[in-house]
N, C-alpha and C positions, 0 to 999 in steps of 0.2 A: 504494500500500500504506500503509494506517496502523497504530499501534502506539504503546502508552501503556507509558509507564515514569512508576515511581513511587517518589520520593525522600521523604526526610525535613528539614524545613527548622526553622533554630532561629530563630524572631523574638523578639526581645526585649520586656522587658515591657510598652514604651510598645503597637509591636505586637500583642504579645495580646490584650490590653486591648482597642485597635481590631477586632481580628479578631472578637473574643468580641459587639463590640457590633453589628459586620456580621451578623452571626448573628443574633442578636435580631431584628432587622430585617428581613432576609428568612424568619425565620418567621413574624414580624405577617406581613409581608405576600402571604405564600403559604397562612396561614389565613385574612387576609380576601376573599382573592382565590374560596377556593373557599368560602367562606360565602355569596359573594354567587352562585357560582353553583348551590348547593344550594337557598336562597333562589327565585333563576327555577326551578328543577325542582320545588319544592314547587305556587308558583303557578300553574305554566303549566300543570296538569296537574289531570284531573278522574278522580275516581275512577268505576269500573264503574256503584257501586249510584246516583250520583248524574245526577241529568237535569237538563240544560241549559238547558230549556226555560223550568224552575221556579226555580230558582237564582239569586240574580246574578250576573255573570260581569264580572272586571276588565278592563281594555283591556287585551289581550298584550305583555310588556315583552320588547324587543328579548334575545334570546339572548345572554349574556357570551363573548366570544370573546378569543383572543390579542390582538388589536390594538385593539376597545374596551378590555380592563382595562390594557393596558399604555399606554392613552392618559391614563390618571392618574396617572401618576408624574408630569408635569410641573405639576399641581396640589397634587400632597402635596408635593412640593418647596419649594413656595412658605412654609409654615408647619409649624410642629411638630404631630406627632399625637400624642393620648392614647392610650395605650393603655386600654381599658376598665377591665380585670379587676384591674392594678397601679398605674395612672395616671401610668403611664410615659410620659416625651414624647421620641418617635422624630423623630432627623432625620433623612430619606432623604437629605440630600443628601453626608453623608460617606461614603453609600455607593456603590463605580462602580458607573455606571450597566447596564451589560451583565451584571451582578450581577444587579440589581433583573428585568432583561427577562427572562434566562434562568431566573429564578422564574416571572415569568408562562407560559413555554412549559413549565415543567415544571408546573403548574398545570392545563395545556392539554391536555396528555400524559396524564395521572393521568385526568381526567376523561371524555376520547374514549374512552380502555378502561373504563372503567366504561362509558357510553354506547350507542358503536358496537360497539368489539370492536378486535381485532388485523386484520392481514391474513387470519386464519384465519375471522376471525370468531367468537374466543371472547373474551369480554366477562369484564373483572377485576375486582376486588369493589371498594365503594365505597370511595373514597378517603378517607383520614383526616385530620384534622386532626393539623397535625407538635407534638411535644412537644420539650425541651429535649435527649431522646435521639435522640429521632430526627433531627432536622434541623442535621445537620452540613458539610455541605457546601456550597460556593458555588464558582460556574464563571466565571470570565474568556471570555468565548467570542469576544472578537477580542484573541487573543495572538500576538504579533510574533516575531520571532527576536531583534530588538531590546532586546527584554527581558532578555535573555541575556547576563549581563556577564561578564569575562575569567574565567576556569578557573585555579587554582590546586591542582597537587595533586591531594585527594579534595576541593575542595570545590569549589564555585560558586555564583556569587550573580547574584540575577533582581530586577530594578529591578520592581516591584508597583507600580499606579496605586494614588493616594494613601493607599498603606503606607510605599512608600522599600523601599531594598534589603533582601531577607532574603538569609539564609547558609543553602544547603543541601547536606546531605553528599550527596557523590557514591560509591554504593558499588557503582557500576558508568558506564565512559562512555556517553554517549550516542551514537549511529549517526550516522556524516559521511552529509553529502547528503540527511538528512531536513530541515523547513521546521515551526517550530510552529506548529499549528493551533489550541489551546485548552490552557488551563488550568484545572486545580480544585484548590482548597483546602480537607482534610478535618480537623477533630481529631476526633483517636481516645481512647484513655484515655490511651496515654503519649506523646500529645504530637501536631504538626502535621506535615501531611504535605500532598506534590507531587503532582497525577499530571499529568504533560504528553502533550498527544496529537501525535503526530510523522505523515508525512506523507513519504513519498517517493515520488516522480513517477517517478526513474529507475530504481526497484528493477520490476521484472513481478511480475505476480498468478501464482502456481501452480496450473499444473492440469495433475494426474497423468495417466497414461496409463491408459487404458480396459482394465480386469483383471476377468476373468471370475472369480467365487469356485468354490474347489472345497476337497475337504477339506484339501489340504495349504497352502494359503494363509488358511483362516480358522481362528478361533479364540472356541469358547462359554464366555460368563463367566456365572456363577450366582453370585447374593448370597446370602452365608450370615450367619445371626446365631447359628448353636449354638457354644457354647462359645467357643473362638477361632479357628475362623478367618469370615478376612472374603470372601474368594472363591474358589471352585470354576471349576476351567476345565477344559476337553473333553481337556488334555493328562494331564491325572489328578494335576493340584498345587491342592495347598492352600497360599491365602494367608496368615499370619497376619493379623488384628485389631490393632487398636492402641489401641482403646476410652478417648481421653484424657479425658472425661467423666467415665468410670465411675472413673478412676486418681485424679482431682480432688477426685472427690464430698465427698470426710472436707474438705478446705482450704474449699470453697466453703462445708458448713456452719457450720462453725469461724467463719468472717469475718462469716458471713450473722448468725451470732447473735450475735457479738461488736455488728453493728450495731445490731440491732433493739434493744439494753440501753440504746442511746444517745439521746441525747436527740433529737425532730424539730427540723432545723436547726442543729443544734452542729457545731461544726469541726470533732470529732473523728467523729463520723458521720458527715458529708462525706470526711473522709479515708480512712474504713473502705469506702466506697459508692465513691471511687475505686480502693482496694482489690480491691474485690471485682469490678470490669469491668477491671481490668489481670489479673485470676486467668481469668475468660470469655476476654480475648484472649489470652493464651497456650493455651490451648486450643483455642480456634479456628485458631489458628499451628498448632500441632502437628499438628494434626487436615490441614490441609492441605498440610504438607510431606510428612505420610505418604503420602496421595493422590498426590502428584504423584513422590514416587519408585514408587509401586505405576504408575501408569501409564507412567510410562518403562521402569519392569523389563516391563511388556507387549509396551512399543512395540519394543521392543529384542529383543524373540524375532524380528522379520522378516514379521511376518503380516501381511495387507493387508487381512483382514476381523476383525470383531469382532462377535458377536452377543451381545447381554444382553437381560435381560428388564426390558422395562418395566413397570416399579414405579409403582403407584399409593398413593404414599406419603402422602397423604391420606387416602386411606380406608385404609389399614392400621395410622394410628395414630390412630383415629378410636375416639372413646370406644364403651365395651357400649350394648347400651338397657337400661334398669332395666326389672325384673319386679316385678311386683307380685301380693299373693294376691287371694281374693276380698274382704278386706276392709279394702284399698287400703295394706296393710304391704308396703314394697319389702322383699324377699329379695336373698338375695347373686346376683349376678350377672358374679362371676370379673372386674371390674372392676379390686382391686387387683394383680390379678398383669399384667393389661394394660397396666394402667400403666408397670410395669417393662421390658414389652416396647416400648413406645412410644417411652420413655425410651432405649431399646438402636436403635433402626430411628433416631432422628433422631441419636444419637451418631454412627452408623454413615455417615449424609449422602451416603448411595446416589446420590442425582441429582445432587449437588455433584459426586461423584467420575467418572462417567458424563460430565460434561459436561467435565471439565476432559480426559478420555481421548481424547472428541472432538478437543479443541483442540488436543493434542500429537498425537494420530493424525493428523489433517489437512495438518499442518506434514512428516512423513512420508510423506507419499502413502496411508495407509491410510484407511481408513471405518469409523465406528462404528456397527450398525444395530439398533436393537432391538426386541424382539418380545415376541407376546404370547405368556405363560409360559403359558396354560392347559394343562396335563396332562402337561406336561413334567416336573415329580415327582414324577408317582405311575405312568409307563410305561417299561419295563425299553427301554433305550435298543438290545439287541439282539435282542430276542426281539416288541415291540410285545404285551406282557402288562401287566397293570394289577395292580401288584405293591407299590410302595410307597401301599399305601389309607391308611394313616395318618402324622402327621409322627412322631409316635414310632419309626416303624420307619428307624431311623439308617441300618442294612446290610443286606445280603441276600444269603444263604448261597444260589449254585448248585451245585448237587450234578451235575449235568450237566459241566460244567468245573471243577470244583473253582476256583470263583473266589467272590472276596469283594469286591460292588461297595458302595461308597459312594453314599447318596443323590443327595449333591449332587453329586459327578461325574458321576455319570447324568444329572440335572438338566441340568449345563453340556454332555454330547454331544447331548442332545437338542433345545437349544436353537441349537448347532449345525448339527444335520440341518434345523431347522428353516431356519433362513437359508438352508441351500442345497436346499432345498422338497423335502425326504428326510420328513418327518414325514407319519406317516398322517391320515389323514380321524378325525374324530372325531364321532360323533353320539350322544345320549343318547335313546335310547328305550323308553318302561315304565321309568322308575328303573335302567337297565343303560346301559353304555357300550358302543356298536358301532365298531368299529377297522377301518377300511376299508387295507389296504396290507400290503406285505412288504417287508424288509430285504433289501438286495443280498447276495450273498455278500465281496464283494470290503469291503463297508461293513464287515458282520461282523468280518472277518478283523481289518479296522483298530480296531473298538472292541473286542476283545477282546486284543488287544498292548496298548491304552490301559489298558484296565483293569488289566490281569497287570502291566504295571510299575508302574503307579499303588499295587497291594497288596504288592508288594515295595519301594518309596522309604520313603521317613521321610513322617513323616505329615505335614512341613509343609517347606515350600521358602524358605528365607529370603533 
């Protein structure tokens, strides 16, 4: 079993300073690494409309791999490099070396997904050249226990190859009987940080007992963005929202323009610009502690299944296409108000939260499965009628039961029935929808208690 825990460590200035210039360093050299193999994919490569035959054609140069590029470090060792753009001169050799290597296999990584693909066989967009934001991190990847020096208190101090000892707060022990496997070294905005990967041989892997889902063991979650709340479930509770973006927005302007008055490169700009990514990380904090008590208050009802809908949060927040008249003037095309919904779907960080529900659902014996939402909000979750046609239609008055259902609880039972393969057939033929199936009685009975008490609770469950 492994498991990272992640501490906070104070190194002093001579330290930062070092660490700051480690960093430099394996950015050169994780941009030159994939320059040179963006470089061989330019060359090695003929386009469609061009023939071969007519052309000249260069001698094919060997493929850059893991173990060619990382067979230059003991070359750039030898002497100082410029840097091009700054004429900066980098010594690799104050950097450890397993440092340098695990740039090159992260190098390695980045580019076979682009490439090949995953085990799935889906292929990730072309890999970037790291900037001074982006490229924070550097991995020790033969780390000892030895490292590890006596404990005092909260705190503990880890012998670094040639850093020397840093002091890092302990705001939790670490696990007896686990063996360190790797280290990483991250700065953030307020400051450096641990993550150690731990490693226990004598702990067993978990694996639950084989649980047939029915309706009393699972549990449908539907994403909601109207108003506030944030999710809909099959039990007829609304989640509140916590929208820390949107509660931010007035501070993050405030600093954003307080910067831009400043001068490019003034210290007082720089200080306003670390301002403003310690204000994005407290948000991002927040944003995530919410998640992670909303998925425990799930996990803690007892349910072993969990059905949500898979969100294609890419193309939902995915710009309009401009309109244009006949004589080529763009017209309005509900663009700004998109915007604002975009803004709302990535605050909300659906997949974030999804995934981390996984991670606490697993450690539980539960399953997270998700599905695909087609027509799950617009069919009356007891009747298989095609009843909410538009989003504007929030509720729906049955007159038959005197009941008042809510969209999105309907939504989250249907996406329920779904998982437990209760959902009818759907086809669309001639511009109509054909609904192949019926509702059990015994189903009935249950989503109509769900409902009835769902319209008599308070409208949110905190």
């Amino acid at each position: 079993m492994k498991t990272t825990y992640q501490y906070r460590f104070y190194p002093n200035t001579k330290q930062k300073l070092e660490l700051n210039y480690w960093l430099r360093v394996s950015r050169y050299w994780y941009n030159r690494q994939l320059g040179e193999r963006f470089d061989w994919w330019q060359m090695n490569r003929t386009a469609v409309n061009a023939c071969p035959l007519i052309s000249s054609i260069a001698p094919p140069r060997d493929q850059p791999n893991y173990y060619s590029q990382k067979q230059q470090l003991p070359v750039l060792k030898k002497d100082l490099v410029k840097v091009f753009h700054s004429g900066e001169l980098l010594d690799f050799t104050r950097v450890y070396s397993t440092i340098l290597q695990e740039v090159s296999r992260r190098v390695d990584k980045a580019f076979q997904r682009f490439v090949v693909g995953d085990v799935n066989g889906k292929r990730a967009g072309k890999p970037r050249f790291k900037t001074v934001a982006d490229f924070r991190t550097m991995t020790f990847a033969t780390a000892q226990d030895d490292w590890i020096k006596p404990v005092r208190k909260n705190w503990m101090y880890i012998r670094l190859p040639k850093l020397g000892v840093v002091k890092v707060r302990m705001h939790r022990p670490m696990p007896s009987g686990f063996k360190v496997k790797q280290l990483s070294v991250t700065k953030k905005a307020d400051g450096w940080y641990l993550q150690i990967c731990l490693e226990g041989a004598t702990v067993p892997s978990f694996t639950p007992d084989p649980i047939t889902p029915s309706w009393d063991n699972s549990l449908g979650l539907d994403a909601v963005l109207h108003e506030d709340v944030y999710l809909a479930t099959s039990e007829g509770e609304l989640l509140p929202s916590f929208k820390p973006l949107r509660h931010n927005q007035s501070k993050l302007a405030r600093i954003s323009q307080k910067r831009n008055q400043r001068k490019r490169g003034s210290r007082c700009r720089r200080k306003l610009a670390k301002r403003f990514a310690k204000q994005h990380q407290r948000i991002a904090r927040a944003r995530k502690d919410f998640q992670y008590k909303t998925a425990h208050k799930l996990v803690k009802t007892g349910k072993k299944f969990f059905f949500h809908e898979d969100l294609n949060l890419k193309g939902l927040s995915k710009r309009n296409a401009p309109k244009q008249d006949e004589n080529g003037k763009y017209l309005p095309n509900g663009q700004a108000a998109k915007s604002g919904l975009n803004k709302s779907w990535m605050d909300a960080a659906f997949n974030q939260f999804f995934q981390l529900l996984d991670n606490i659902a697993e450690k539980a014996g539960a399953v997270v499965i998700p599905q695909n939402p087609a027509y799950t909000s617009t069919i009356l979750c007891y009747r298989n009628e095609v009843i909410f046609t538009d989003t504007s239609i929030r509720d729906y008055w049955d007159e038959q039961h005197s009941l008042m259902v809510n969209r999105d609880i309907n939504a989250a039972i249907n996406l329920k029935r779904l998982g437990l393969d209760m959902f009818p057939s759907i086809k669309r033929r001639n511009g109509k929808l054909s609904i192949v199936g019926t509702v059990g009685n015994s189903t009935v009975k249950e989503i109509l208690n769900t409902l009835n008490r769902a319209s008599r609770s308070p409208r949110y469950i905190r």
